[in-house]
N, CA, C and O atoms as a Tinker XYZ file with bonds, in Angstrom:
   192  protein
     1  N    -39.512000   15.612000    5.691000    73     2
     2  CA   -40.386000   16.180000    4.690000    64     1     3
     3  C    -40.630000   17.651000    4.940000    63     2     4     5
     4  O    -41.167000   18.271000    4.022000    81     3
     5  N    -40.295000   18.341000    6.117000    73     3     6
     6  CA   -40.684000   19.627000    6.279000    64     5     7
     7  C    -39.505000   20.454000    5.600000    63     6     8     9
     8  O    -39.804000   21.586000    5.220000    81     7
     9  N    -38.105000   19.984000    5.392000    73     7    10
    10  CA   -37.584000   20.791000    4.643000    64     9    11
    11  C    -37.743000   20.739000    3.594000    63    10    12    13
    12  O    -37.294000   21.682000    2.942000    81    11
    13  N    -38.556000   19.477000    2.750000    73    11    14
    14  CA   -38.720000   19.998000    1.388000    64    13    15
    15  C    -40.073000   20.795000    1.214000    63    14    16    17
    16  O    -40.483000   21.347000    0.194000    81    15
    17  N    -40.559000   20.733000    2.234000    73    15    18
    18  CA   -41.928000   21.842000    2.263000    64    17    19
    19  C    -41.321000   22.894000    1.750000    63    18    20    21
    20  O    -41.430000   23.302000    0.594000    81    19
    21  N    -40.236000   23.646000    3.198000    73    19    22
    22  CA   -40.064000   24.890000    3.002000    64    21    23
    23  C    -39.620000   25.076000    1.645000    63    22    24    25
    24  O    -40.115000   25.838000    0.814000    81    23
    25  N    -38.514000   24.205000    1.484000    73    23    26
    26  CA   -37.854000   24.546000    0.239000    64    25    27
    27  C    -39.105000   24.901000   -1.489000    63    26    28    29
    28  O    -38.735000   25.462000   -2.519000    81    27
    29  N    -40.177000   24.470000   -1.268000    73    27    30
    30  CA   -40.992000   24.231000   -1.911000    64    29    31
    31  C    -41.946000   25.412000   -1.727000    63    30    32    33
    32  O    -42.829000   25.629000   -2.557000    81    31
    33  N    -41.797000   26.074000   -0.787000    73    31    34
    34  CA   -42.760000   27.315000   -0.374000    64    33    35
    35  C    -41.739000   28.268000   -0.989000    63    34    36    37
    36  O    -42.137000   28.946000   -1.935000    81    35
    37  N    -40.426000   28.418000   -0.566000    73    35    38
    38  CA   -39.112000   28.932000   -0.948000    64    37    39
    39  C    -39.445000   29.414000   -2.457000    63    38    40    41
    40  O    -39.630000   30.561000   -2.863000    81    39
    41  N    -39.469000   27.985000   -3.278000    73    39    42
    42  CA   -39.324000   28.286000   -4.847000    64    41    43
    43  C    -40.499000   29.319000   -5.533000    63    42    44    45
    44  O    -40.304000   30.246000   -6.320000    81    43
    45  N    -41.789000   28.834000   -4.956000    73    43    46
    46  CA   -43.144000   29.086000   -5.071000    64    45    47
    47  C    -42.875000   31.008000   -5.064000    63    46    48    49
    48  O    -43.172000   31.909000   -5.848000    81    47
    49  N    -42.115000   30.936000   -3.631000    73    47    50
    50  CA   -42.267000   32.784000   -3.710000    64    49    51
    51  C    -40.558000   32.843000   -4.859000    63    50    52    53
    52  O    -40.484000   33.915000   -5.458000    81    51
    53  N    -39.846000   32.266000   -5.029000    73    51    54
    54  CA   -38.942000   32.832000   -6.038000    64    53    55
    55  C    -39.575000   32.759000   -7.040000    63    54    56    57
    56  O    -39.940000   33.924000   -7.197000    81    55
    57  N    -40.028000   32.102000   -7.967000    73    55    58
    58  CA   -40.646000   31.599000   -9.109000    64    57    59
    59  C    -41.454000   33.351000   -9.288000    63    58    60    61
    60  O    -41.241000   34.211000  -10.143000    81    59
    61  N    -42.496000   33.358000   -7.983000    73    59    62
    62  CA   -43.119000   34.531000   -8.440000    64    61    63
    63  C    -42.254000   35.988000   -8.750000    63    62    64    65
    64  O    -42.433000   36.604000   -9.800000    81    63
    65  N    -41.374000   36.412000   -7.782000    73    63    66
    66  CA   -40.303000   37.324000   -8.091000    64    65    67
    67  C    -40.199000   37.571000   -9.404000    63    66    68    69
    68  O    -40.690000   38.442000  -10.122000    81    67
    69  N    -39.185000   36.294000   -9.687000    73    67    70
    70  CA   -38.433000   35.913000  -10.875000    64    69    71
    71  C    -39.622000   36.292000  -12.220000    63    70    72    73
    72  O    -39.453000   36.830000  -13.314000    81    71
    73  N    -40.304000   35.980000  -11.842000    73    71    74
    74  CA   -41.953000   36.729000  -13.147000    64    73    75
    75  C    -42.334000   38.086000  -13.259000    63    74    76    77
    76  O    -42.877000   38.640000  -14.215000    81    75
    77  N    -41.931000   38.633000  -11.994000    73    75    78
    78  CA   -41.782000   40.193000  -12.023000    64    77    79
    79  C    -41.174000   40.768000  -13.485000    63    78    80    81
    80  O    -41.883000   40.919000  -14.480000    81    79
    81  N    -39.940000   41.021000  -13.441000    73    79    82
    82  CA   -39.589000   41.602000  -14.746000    64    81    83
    83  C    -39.613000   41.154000  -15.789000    63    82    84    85
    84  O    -38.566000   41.102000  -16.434000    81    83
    85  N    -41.137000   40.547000  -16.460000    73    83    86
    86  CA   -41.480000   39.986000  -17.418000    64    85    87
    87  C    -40.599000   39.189000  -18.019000    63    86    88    89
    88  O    -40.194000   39.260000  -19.180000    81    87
    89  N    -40.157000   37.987000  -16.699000    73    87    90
    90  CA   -39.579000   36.380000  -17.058000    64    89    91
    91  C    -37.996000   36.495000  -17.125000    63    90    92    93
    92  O    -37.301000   35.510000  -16.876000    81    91
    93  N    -37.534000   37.523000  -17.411000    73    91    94
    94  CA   -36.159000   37.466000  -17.114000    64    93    95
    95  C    -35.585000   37.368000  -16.084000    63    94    96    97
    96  O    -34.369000   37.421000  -16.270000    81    95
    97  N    -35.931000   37.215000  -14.792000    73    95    98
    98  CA   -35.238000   36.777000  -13.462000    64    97    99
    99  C    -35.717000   35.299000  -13.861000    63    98   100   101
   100  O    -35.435000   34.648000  -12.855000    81    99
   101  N    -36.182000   34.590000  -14.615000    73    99   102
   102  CA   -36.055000   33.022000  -14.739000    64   101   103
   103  C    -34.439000   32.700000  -15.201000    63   102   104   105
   104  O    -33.881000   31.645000  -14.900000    81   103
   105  N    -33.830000   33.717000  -15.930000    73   103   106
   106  CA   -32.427000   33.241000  -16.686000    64   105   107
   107  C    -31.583000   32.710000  -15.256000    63   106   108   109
   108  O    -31.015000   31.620000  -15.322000    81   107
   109  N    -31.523000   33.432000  -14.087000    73   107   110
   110  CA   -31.170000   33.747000  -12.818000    64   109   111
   111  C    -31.746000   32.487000  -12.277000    63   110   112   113
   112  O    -31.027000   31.553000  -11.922000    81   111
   113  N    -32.841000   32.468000  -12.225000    73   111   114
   114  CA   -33.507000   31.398000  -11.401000    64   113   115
   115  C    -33.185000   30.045000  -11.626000    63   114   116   117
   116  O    -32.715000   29.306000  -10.760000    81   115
   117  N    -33.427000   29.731000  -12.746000    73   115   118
   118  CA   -33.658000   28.380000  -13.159000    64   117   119
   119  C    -32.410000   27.505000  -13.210000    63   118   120   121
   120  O    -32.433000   26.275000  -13.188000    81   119
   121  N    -31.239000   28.323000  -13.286000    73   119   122
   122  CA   -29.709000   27.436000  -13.431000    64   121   123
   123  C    -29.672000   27.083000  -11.834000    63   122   124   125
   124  O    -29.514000   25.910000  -11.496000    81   123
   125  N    -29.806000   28.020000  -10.947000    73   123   126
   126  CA   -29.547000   28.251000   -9.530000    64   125   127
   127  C    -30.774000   26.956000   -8.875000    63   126   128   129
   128  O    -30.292000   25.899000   -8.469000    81   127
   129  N    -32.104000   27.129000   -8.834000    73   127   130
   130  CA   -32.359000   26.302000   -8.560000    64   129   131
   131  C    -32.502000   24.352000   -8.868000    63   130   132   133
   132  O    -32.952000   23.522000   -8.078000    81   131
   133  N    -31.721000   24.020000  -10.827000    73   131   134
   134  CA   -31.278000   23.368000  -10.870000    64   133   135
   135  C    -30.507000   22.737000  -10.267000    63   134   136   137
   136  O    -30.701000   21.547000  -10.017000    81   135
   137  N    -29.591000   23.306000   -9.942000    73   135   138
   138  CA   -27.968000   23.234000   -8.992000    64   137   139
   139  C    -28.578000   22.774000   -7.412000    63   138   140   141
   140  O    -28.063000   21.939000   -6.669000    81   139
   141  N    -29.755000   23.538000   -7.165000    73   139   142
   142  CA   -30.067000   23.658000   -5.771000    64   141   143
   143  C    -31.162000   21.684000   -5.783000    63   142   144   145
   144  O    -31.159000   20.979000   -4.773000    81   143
   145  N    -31.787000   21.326000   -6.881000    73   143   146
   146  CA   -32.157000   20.128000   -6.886000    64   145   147
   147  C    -31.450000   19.115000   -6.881000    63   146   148   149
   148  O    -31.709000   18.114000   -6.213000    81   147
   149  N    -30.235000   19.279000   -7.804000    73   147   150
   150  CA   -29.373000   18.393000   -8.086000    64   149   151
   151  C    -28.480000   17.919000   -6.638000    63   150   152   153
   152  O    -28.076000   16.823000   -6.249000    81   151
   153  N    -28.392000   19.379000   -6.041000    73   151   154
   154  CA   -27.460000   18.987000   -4.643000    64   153   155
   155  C    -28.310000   18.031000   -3.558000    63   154   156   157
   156  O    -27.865000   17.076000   -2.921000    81   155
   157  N    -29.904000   18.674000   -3.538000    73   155   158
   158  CA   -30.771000   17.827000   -2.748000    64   157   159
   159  C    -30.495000   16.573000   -3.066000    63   158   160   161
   160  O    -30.069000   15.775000   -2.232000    81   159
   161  N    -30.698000   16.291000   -4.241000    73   159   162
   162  CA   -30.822000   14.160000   -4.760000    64   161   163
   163  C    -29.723000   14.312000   -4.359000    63   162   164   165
   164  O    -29.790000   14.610000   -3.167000    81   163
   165  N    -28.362000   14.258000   -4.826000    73   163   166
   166  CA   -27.180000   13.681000   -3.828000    64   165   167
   167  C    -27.210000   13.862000   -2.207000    63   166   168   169
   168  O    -26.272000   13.289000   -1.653000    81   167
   169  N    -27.928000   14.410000   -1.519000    73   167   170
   170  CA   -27.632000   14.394000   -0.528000    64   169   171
   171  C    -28.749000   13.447000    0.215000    63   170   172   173
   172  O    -28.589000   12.871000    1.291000    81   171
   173  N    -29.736000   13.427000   -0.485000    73   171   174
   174  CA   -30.663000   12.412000   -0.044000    64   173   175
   175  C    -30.379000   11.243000   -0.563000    63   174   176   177
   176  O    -30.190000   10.370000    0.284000    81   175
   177  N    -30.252000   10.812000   -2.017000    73   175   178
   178  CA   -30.286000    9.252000   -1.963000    64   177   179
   179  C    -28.695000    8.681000   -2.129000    63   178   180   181
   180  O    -28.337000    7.581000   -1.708000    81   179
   181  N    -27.798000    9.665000   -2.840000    73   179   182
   182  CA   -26.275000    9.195000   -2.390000    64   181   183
   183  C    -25.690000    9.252000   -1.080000    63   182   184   185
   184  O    -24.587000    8.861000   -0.698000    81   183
   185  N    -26.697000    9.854000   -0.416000    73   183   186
   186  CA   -25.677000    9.991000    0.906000    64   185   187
   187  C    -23.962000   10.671000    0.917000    63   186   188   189
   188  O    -23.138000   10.775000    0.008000    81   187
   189  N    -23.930000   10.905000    1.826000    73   187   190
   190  CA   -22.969000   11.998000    2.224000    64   189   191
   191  C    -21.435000   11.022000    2.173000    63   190   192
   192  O    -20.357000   11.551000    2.444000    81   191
């Protein structure tokens, strides 16, 4: 559970970044950290 902490502290400070230039670092963000969830669930409940 502590790496999904970090990972979760991780997003928390991207998320804020990404709001910096009034929401357009979300276009950036949001595919990337999709990709970055999607890889977590396979690696947690499909196993390797």
């Amino acid at each position: 559970w502590l790496a999904m902490c970090i990972f979760g502290i991780f997003l928390v400070v991207a998320l804020f970044f990404a709001m910096l230039p009034v929401g357009m670092g979300l276009l950036l963000l949001l595919p990337v950290f999709s990709g970055a969830v999607y890889a977590s669930y396979r690696d947690i409940f499909m196993g390797s």
